[in-house]
C-alpha atoms as a printed R data frame, in Angstrom:
    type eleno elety resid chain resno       x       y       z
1   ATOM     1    CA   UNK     A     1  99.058  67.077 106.869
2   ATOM     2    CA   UNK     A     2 101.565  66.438 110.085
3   ATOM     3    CA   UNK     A     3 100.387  64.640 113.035
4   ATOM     4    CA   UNK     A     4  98.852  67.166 115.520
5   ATOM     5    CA   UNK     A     5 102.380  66.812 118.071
6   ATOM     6    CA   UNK     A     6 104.343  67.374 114.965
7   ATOM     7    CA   UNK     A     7 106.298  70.830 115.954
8   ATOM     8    CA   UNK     A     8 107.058  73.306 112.799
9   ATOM     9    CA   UNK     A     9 110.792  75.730 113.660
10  ATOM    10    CA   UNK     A    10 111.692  78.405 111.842
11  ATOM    11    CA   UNK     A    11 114.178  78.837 109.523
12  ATOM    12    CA   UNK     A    12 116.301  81.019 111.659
13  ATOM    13    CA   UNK     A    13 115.518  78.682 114.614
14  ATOM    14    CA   UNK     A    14 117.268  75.865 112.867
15  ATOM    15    CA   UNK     A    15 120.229  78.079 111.420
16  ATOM    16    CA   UNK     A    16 120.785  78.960 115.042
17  ATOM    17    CA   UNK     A    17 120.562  75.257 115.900
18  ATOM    18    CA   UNK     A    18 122.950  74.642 113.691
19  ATOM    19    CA   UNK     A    19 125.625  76.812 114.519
20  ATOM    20    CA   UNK     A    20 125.696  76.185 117.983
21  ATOM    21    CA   UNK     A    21 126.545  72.252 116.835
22  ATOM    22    CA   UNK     A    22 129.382  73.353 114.779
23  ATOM    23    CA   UNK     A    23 130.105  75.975 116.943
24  ATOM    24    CA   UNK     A    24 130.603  74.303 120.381
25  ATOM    25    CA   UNK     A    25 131.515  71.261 119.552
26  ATOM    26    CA   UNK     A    26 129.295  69.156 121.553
27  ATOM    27    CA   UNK     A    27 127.201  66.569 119.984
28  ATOM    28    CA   UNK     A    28 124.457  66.757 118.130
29  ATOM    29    CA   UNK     A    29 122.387  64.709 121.073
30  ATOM    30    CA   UNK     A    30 123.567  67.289 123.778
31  ATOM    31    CA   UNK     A    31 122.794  70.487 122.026
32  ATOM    32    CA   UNK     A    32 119.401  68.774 121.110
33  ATOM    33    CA   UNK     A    33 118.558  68.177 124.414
34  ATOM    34    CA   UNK     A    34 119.460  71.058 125.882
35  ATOM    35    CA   UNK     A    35 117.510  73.306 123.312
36  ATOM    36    CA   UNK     A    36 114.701  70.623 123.819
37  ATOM    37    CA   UNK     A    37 114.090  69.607 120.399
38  ATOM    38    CA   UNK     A    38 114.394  66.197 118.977
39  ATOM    39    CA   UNK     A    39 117.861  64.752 118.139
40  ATOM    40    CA   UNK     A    40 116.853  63.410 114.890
41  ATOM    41    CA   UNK     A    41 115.282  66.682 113.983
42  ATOM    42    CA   UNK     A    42 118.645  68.329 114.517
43  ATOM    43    CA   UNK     A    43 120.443  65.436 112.918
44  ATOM    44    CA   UNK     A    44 118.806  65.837 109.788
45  ATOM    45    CA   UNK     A    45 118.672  69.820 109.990
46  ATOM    46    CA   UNK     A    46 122.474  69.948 110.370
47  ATOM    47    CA   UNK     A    47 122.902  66.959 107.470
48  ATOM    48    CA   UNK     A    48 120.438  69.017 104.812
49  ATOM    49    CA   UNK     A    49 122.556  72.283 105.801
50  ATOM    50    CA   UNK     A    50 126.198  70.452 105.057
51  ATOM    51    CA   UNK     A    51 124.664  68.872 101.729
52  ATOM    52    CA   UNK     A    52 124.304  72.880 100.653
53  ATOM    53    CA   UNK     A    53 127.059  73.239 101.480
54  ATOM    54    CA   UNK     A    54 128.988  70.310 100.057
55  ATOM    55    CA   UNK     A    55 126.788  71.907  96.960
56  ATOM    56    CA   UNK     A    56 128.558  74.876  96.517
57  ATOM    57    CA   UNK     A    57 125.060  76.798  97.675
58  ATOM    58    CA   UNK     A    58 126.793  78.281 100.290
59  ATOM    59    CA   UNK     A    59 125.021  79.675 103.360
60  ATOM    60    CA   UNK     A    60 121.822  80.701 101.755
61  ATOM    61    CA   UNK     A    61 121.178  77.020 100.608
62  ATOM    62    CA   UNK     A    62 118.185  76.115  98.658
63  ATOM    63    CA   UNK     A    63 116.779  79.939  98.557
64  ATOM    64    CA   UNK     A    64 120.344  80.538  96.177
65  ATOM    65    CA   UNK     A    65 119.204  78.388  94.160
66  ATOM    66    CA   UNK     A    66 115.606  78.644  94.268
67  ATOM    67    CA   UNK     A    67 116.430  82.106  93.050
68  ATOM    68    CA   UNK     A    68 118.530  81.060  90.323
69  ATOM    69    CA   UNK     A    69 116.003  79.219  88.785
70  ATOM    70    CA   UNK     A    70 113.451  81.746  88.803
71  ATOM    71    CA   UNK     A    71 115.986  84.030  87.616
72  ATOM    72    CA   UNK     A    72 117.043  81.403  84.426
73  ATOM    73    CA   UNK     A    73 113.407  80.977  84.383
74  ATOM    74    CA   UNK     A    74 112.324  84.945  83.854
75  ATOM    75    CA   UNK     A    75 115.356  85.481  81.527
76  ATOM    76    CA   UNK     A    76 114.368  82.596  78.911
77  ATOM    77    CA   UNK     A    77 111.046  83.519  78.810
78  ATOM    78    CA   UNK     A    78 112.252  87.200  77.828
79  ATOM    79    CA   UNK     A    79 114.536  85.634  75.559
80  ATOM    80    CA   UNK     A    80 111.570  83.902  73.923
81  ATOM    81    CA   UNK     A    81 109.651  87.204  73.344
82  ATOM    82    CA   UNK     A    82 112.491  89.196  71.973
83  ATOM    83    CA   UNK     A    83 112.978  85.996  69.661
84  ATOM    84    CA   UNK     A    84 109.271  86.693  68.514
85  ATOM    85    CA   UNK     A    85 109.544  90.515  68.019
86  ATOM    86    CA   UNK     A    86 112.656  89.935  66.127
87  ATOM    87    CA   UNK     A    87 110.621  87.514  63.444
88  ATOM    88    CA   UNK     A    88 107.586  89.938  63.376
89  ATOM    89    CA   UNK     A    89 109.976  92.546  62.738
90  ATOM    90    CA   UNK     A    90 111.928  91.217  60.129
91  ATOM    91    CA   UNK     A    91 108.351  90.155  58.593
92  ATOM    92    CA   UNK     A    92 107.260  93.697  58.364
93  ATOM    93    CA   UNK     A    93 110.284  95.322  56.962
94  ATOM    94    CA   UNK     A    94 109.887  92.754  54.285
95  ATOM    95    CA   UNK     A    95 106.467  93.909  53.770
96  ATOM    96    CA   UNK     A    96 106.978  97.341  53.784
97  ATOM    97    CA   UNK     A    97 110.166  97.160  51.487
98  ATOM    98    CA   UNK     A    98 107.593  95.344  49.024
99  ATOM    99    CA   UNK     A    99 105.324  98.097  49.395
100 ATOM   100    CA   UNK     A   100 108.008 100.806  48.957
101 ATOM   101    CA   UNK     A   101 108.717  99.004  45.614
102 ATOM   102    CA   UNK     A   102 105.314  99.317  43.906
């Protein structure tokens, strides 16, 4: 839990915050003031989005690679189950060439 003054900004909120710092050229204090949000907010806001980007994660950020882990995630668990059906497979036309020999 926040304290109760403790405002919450959208994600497109702050990606327009940021732009207009790198856009305009003016400090991070100025724009901050005049879009009436905290300076240190900002600071950090425009520091997180340059780390992503510094990260190769481009302009989607942590959602990239939020998505590439769920996507590694989704394909090594099918992965797992293929390895399974393979065995059980291989188990059963073992069994059944056995069978075929009798």
């Amino acid at each position: 839990m926040g304290s109760k003054y403790t405002k919450r900004y959208s994600d497109e909120y702050k990606r327009d915050a940021i732009d207009v710092v790198r856009s305009s050229g003016r400090t991070v204090t100025e724009v901050a003031r005049e879009l009436g949000i905290s300076s240190e907010s900002l600071r950090g806001w425009v520091k997180k989005a340059r780390a992503a980007q510094d990260n190769g994660s481009g302009p989607g950020g942590v959602r990239a690679a939020d998505d590439r882990d769920e996507e590694l995630k989704r394909l090594r668990k099918l992965t797992a189950e293929q390895a399974k059906t393979i065995e059980i497979l291989k188990k059963a036309t073992a069994f059944f060439v056995k069978e075929s020999d009798r």
